[in-house]
N, C-alpha and C positions, 0 to 999 in steps of 0.2 A: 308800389311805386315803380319796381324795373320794368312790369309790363307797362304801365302807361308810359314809360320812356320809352322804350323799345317801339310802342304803337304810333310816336309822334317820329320818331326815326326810322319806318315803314313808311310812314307818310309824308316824309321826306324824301326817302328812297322813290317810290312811286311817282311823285312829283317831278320828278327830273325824269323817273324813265319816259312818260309821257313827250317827254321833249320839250320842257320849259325851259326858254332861255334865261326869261327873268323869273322868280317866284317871289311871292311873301309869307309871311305866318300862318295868312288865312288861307293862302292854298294849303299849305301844310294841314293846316287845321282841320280842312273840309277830307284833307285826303285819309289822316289821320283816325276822324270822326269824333274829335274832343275839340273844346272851346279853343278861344286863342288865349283868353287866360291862365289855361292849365296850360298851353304851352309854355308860356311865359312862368309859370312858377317853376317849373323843372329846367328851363334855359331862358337866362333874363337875356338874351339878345341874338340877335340872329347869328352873330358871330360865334356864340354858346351852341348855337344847334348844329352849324358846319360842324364843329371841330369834336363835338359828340360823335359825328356822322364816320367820321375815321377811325373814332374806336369802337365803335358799332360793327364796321364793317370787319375788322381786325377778329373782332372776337368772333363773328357769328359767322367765317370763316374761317375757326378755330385755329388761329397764325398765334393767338395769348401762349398755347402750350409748346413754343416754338423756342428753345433756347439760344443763346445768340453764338455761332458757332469759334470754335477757337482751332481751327484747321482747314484746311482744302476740305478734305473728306467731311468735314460735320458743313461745310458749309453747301456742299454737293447735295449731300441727303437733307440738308434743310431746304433748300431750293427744290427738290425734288417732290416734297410735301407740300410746297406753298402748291406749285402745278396742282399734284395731284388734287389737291381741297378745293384749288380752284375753279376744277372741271365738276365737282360739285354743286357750285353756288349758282342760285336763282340767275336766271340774265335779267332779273331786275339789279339784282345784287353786284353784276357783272356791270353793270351801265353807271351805274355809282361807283363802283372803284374806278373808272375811266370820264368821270366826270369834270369840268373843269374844277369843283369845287374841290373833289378828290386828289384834283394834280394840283391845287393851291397849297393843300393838307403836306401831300408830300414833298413838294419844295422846299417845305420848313423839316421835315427830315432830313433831305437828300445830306448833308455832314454829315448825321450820324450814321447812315447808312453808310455814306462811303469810309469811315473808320472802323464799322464793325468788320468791312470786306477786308479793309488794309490787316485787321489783327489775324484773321483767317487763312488771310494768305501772307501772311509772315513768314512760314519755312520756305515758299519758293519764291516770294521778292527776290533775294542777294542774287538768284540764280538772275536778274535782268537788270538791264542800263536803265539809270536812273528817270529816265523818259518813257523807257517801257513801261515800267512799275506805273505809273501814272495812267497810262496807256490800258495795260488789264484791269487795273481796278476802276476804270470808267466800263468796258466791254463788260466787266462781271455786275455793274449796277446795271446794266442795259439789259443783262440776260435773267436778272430776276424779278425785272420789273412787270407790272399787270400790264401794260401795253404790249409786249412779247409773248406776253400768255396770252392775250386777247389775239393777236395777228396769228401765231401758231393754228389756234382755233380756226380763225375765219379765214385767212389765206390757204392753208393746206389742210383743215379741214382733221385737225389731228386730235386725239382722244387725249384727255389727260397724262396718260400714260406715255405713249408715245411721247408727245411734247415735253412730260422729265424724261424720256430718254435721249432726246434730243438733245436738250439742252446739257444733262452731266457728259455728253459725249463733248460738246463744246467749250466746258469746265475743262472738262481732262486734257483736250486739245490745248488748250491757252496756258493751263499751267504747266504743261511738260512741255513747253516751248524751250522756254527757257535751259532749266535743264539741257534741252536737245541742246541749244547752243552752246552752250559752259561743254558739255561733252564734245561737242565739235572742236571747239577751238581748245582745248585741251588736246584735243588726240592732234590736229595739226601742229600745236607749238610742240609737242612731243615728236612729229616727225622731221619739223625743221631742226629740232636739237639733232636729232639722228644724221642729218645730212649735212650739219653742221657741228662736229662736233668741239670742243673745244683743243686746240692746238698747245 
């Protein structure tokens, strides 16, 4: 039963990398190379096969064994993984996680996603203005998203590798920001008490 799943969600995959802007069943079906009623007994509607198709992709770019991280650091080396696996996967593979139906997929994430950031980065929130906080947890959805990993690739031409090192450098950067400024403005209210001191 999982291979003929998996064979209808190959031939789903395939179907779009082709470049189809509209598809049906029976493209699926033909791509696949099973009936359109087997497709239909393992997903009674098309909307059943999209939403297969995201944890198709999830798993078979092994992101399942990916804990949900509870720190800066576990969230840095999870991101780091997603890159690396990702420079693995078929550019059929590739063309489907950046498909529209794929960004349909995760639209209906995008809350949980940006909750799992916010718990991650919990110890260095307090360090930023309530607006900032807002502010990094949009940038740090943007920098683990497959369209960043896609443009890393194709704009500068960057290896798996390289591209998580890119990007934990930009991690590191945004969360010691803050930091940086609590430090700052700590050591100046400390110099104005100094040149002010109380009479």
């Amino acid at each position: 039963m999982e291979h003929t799943r998996d064979l209808i969600l190959e031939g789903l995959i395939r179907t779009m990398a082709n470049g189809a802007v509209t598809w049906s069943i029976p493209d699926v079906a033909r791509e696949s190379g099973v009936s359109v009623p087997t497709i239909y007994r393992y997903f009674r509607t098309k909307q059943e096969l999209v939403e297969g198709l995201g944890a198709y992709v999830v798993r078979k770019a092994g992101f399942t064994d990916l804990l949900p991280p509870h720190s800066p650091q576990e969230l840095i080396a999870m991101v780091r993984q997603m890159y690396l696996r990702a420079a693995d996967m078929s550019e059929a593979m590739k063309m489907a996680s950046l498909s529209e139906l794929a960004q349909e997929i995760r639209k209906e994430s995008i809350p949980l996603r940006l909750k799992m950031i916010e718990t991650a980065l919990a110890p260095v929130l307090p360090f930023f203005a309530e607006h900032e906080r807002i502010y990094l947890v949009r940038m740090v959805l943007l920098l683990s998203s497959s369209a960043l990993i896609r443009a890393l690739d194709q704009y500068l031409g960057l290896t798996g590798a390289e591209a998580a090192d890119t990007i934990s450098w930009a991690f590191w950067a945004l969360t010691r920001a803050g930091s940086a400024d609590a430090s700052t403005s700590s050591k100046e209210d400390s110099e104005r008490d100094q040149q002010n001191p109380e009479q």
